[in-house]
N, C-alpha and C positions, 0 to 999 in steps of 0.2 A: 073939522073932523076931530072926532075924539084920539085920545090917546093909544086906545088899540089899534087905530084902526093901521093896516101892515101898508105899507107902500108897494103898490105890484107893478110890473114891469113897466117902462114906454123906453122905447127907442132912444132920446135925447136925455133921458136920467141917467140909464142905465148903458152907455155903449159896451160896457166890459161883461157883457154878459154872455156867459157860454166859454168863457176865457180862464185862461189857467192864472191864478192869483200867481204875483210874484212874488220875493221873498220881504221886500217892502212894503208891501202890500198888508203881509203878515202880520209882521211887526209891527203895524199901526192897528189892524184890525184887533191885534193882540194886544195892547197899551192902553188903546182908549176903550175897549169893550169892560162894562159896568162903570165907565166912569161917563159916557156921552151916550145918549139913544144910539139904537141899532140902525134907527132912520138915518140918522146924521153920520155915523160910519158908510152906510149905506152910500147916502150922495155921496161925499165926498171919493168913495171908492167910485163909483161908477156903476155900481152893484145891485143886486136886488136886495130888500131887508131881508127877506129867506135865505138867501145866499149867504150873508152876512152870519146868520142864526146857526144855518146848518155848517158852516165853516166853524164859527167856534167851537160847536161841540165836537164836532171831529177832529179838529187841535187838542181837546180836554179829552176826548177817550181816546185818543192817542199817546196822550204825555207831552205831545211839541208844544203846547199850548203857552206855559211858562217859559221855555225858548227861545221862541218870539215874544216874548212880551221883554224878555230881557236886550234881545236883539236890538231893539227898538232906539233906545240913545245912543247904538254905535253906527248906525245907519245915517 
């Protein structure tokens, strides 16, 4: 599969789906976001890539975004 192509839900990738992010959760999603695909935030969260997508931006028009990214090596 190409590069765009988005990873969408299955059962056994994603079990945290529907799930309220934790605060570690955050803080990782917030650290490694522009530095590793949203795919690979994605698995390792448990998550869907949209999920992933639509969390950070609502971290960054919220303000928390920098936050948790800071949060991230006291964790």
């Amino acid at each position: 599969m190409g590069e765009n192509y988005r990873m969408s839900y299955h059962p056994q990738l994603c079990p945290k789906h529907y799930k309220s992010y934790t605060t570690k959760e955050l803080a990782y999603l917030c650290h490694w976001y522009g530095n590793i695909s949203s795919r690979e935030i994605a698995l390792a969260l448990g998550r869907t890539q949209k999920s992933v997508l639509n969390k950070a931006q609502r971290l960054k028009e919220s303000g928390q975004f920098d936050e948790y990214q800071r949060m991230y090596d006291r964790l």
